[in-house]
Every structure is written in C-alpha cells, then in structure tokens.
N, C-alpha and C positions, 0 to 999 in steps of 0.2 A: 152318597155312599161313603166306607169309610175306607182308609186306604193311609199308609204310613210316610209320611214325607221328609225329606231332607231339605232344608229352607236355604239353606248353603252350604257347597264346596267347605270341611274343613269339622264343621258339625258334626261330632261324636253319637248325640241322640237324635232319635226319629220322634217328630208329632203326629201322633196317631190322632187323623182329623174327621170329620161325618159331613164333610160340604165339599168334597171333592168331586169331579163329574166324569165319567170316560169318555172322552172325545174321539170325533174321526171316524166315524158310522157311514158305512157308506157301499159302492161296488168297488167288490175284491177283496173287503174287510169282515172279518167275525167279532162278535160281540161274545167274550168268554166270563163264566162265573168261576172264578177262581176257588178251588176248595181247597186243595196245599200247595203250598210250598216250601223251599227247602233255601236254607241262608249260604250262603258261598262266597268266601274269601274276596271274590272279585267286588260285590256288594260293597266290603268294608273297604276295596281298595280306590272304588268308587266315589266314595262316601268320602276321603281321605284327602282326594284330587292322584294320586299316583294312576289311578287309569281315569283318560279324557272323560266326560260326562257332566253337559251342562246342566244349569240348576235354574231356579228346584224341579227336583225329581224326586221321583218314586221307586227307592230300590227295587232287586228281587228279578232274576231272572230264569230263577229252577221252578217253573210251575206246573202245576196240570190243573184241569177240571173240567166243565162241559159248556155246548155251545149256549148259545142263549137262542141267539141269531144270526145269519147269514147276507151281506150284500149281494145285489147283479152280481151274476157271473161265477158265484165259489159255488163247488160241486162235488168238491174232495168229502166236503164235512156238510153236516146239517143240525138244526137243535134237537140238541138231546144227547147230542155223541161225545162223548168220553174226549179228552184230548190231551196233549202235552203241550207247553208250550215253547218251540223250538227261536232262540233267539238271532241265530245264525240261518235266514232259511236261504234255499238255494233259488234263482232266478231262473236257473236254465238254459239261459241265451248270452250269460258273457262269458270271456276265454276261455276260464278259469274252469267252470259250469262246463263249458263243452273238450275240455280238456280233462273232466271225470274228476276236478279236485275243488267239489262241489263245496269244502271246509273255507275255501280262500274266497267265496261268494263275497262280496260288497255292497249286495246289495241288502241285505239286512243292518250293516251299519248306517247306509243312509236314513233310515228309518231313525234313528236315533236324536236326527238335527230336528223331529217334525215333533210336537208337545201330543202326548198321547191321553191331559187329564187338561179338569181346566179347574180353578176354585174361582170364588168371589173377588181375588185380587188381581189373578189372571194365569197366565198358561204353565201348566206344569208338567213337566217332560216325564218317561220313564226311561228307567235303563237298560241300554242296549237296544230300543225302540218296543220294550215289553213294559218292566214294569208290575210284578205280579205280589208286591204287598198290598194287595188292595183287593177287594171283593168282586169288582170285573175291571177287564183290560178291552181295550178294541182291537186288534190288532192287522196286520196283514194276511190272507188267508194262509198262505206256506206257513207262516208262525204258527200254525192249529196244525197238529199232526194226530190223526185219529190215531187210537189205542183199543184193544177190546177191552171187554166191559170187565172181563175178573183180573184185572190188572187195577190194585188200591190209587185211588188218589196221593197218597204221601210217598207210594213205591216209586208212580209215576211221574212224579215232581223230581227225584232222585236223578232219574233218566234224563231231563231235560238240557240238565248240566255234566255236577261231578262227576257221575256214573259214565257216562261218555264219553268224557273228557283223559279219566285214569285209564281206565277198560281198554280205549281206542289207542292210548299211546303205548300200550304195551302188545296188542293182536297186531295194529294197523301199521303205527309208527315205525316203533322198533322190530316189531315180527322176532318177538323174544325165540333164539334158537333153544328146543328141549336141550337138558341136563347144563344149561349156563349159568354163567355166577351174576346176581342182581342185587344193586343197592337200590332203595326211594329215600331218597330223604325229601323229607316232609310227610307228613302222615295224617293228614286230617281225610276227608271224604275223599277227595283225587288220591291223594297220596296209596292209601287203603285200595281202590279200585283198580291203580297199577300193579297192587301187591296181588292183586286177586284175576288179574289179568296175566302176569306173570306165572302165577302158578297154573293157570289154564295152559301155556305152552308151553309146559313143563320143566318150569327153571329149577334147579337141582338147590341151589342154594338163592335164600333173596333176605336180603339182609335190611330191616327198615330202620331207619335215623331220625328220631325224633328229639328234642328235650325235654319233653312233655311225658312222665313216667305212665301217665294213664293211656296213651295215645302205643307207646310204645306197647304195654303189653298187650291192647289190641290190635294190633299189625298181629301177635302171633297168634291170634284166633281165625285171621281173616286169611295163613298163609306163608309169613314169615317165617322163615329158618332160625331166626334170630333176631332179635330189638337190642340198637344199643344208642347211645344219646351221642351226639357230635363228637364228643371230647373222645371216644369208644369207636369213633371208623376207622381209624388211623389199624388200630388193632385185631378190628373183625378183617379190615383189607392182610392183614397180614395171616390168620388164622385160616380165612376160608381161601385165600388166594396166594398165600406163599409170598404177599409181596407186590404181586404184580399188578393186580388192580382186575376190578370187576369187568365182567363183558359188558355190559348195561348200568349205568347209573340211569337211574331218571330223579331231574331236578323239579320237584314239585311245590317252590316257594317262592320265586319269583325275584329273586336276588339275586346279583352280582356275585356276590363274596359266597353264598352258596352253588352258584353254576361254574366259579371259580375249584370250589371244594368239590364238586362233582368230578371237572374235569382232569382234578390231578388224581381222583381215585379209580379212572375208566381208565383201563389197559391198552397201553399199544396197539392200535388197531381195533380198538372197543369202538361201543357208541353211548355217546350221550347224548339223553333224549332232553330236552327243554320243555317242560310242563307249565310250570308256574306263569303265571301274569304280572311283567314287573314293567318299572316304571321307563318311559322316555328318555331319562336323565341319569338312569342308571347304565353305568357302561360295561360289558365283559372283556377285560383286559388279556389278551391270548400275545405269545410271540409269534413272529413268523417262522423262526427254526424249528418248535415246537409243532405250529401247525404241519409241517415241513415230515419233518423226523418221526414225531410216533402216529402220524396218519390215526387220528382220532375221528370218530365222525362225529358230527356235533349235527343233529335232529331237532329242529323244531317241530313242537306238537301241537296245531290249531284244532282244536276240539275234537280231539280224539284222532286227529288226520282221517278221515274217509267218510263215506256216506254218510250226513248226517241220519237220515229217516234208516237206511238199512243197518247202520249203527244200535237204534232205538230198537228196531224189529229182533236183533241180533241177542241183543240184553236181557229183552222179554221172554227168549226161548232158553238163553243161558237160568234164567231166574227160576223157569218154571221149571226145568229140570234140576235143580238145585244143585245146579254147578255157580252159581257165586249166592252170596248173600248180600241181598239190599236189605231188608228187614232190621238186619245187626249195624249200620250204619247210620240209624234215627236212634242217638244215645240221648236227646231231648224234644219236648215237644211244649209248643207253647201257642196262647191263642194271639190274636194280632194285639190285642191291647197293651201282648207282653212282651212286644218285638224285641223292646231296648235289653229287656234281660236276653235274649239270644243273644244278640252284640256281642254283649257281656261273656257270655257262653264261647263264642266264636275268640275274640281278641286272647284269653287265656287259654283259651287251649283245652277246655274241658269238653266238648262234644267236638264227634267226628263232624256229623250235619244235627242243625235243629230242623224241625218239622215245624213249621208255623201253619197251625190250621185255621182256616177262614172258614 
C-alpha cells in the first residue's frame, strides 16, 4: 500500500512509497482505511526533531475513515463504521484517567516506541503511534473513535486534532469569561479554532496576531474583532485595553519568545493559555517577583484540556448547528502523491489546514 514516509529526523520532503505494510493486526486492534486527513504543525515539528519521534516514520496524526477490521475483544467499533482517529486515546485505569484528566493519558504515547508499518528494509514507526499518511493504519482500538455517518471524512479528520485542540483551550482550558478581551497569536488551524471557541463564550473583543496577511484577514471571518501582525499588538493592547493587557492571551506557536510576548501582553491577574507544541530545549524565561506581583496564570493546554471523545461529540453538535465553521478551515486540498506541496503549503503560511485525501 502507499503511505508517505520520512527516512530521517531532519528531512524537509516525504517519499511517497507503494511497498509499505500496516503492521500490528491483532486483539484490541483495528485495521483502518484512511480517507483524509488533515496536515498539522506538529507533523512538520516532527519531521524537524523539535518534537521527540523516532524514525523512520510516517507523519499525519489528524485522520478519519472506516474500519476494515476488528481484533478479539474491540466492541466499541465494527467494519464499516465511520471513525476518527484519536492519537491521544484514554486507558481508563491510570491516575490521571481516574482523576477525569483523561488529556494527560500516557498511554497513547507508549504506543509511539512500538513500529506501526514495516517496508522491505525493515520497521517503520508512525507518529504519535498512528500515523495516517498512508491508506490504512493498525491501530489500538480507543485510537478508532466512531463518528456518525453524515459527518464528511475531511470534517472529521479536522476533529481528530486542530479542531480539538483550539476549541478545547478556549471552552475547557481558559473557560473564556462572556464580554472579555482575547488575543491568539498564531493563526493557523488551532489558532482559528481558539478564535471561534472564544467567540462561542462570548468574548466582547478577541484580537488575532498573525504575520501572515492572509491568515490574518481570515481570523476575521472566523470571529475576530481585529487582525493585526506582531509588530501591531503592542497597539491593539493599547486600543482595546487601555494599556492594560488582554484577559486571555492564548499562545498558539510553540515558542519561547512568543509565550514570552504573550505573557507581557495578559493583564494582571489575566491567564495565559499555552497551545502551541514547542520544543525541549526551548526555555520560557519568567522572574520570580513577576510571577509574585501580577498573579498571571500561566495554563497549559493538552489537547484541548478535557474529554477527549466528549470533546469530538461536542464539535459535531457545535458544527451541525452552525455555531463554528470547520468547512472554512480546508483552504487546500491535495491527493497523497502531493503531500510535499502541502509542506510547502503549511511552512509558509498559506493554508489554514490542507486536506490530504486518500
């Protein structure tokens, strides 16, 4: 089957190969036909070495599609059933899981040390233990999260990740208070889903920060008050806030020096929320009199913070009422052969999400 591979850590383009195999068939696993998916930041961060992920792999963790087949013992899901593919799935039985903060699960990162393809050379892992550039994945059954049926393939590849991920940190994380002042900086797929998470709890003003002018004027279709490019917060912080700094930043880029910029723009007593996926070795440099004196709260956001599955359930109902827009979020779409131009797409900053259909 064919399936997009990265041959090493470090490697800018993916070989789209036809002799790769989906390994790992067995009880407690589903065998999934992949028919979209959706490219995500993390992917290229992946791909880069700034997030852990051994090689070679097989990007691509935003998918849906249907079952093929089922091992002993899965019961959730059957062939034929529509599904998402959740990379983060919950276990149920550790602390964390029984502590209702089923996002901090571990057990779906184990999955990640185990090779989920194999080629003729030898074992090829996927990312985050999915893996869904490819035409089927094996996966663990919790990773198969059934979906009904008039919910599109490329909406529901949306959901598996970014959609999640923005959405969650603005309902779950932050619990945006109605009529408050909000920045995102970052603006791509997560960044957009904050904005539109935000205006769901009725933020009075929400200000997005991109550099990227096309990015920016879609933030204000999706919900924004105002688009303005980096060099431009310093002055929306003083327009819409007198000064004093937003209620809510959320940092959706994965950077120091922007969670830095975040937190000198979050008001005394504000919160900033931490979106982004950055690296190990990057550090956020805070004082202690600072932390001390303007009682900031500083939020990290693991995939949306809250249920993952009731998350999914939650988006599907927000969609179908046409309270957000996932549809306006696929500004490209491309087939797998043409994975490398999404990259391409993604590194510059011209699509929100590409659709990669299988």
């Amino acid at each position: 089957m064919r399936a997009a591979v990265l041959h090493e850590i470090g490697q800018e383009k993916l070989d789209v190969l036809d002799d790769v195999e989906a390994v790992g068939f067995g009880p407690g696993r589903v065998r999934i036909r992949v028919r979209a998916t959706g490219l995500c930041h993390s992917d290229l961060s992946a791909m880069s070495g700034v997030l852990p992920q051994p090689g070679p792999f097989v990007p691509g963790h935003e998918g849906a599609g249907e079952v093929l087949e089922v091992g002993e013992g899965v019961t959730r899901v059957k062939p034929g059933d529509r599904v998402v593919v959740c990379w983060l799935p919950a276990c149920g039985a550790c602390p964390a899981c029984k502590r209702g903060q089923t996002e901090l699960c571990l057990a779906g990162f184990m999955n990640a040390g185990t090779p989920n393809f194999r080629r003729p050379g030898g074992d090829v892992f996927g990312f985050a233990g999915t893996g869904t550039f490819t035409e089927e994945v094996v996966v663990d059954a919790g990773c198969a999260v059934p979906i009904p049926d008039d919910v599109p393939f490329d909406i529901a590849a949306l959901i598996g990740c970014g959609v999640t991920t923005g959405l969650g940190a603005a309902l779950n994380t932050a619990d945006v208070e109605a009529g408050s002042s909000v920045a995102v900086i970052g603006c791509g797929g997560v960044g957009i889903s904050a904005i539109q998470g935000a205006r769901l709890k009725g933020a009075a003003e929400i200000v997005a920060v991109d550099p990227v002018e096309s990015r920016r004027e879609s933030a204000l279709g999706f919900g924004a008050t105002r688009a303005v490019s980096p060099d431009e917060l310093p002055g929306a912080k003083q327009e819409v806030t007198a000064g004093e700094g937003f209620d809510y930043v959320f940092e959706v880029v994965g950077r120091s020096a922007t969670a830095r910029t975040a937190y000198e723009n979050t008001r005394r007593g504000g919160t900033l929320v931490v979106v982004g996926a950055g690296a190990m070795d990057d550090f956020l440099q805070l004082n202690m009199f600072e932390l001390f004196f303007d009682e900031k709260r500083i939020l990290p956001s693991m995939y949306g913070g809250g249920d993952v599955v009731r998350s999914y359930e939650r988006t599907i109902a927000l969609w179908r009422a046409g309270r957000i827009d996932l549809e306006g979020l696929i500004t490209h779409r491309v087939p797998l052969a043409e994975i490398n131009e999404a990259l391409d797409q993604m590194r510059t900053g011209t699509a929100l999400r590409t659709c990669i259909e299988i």
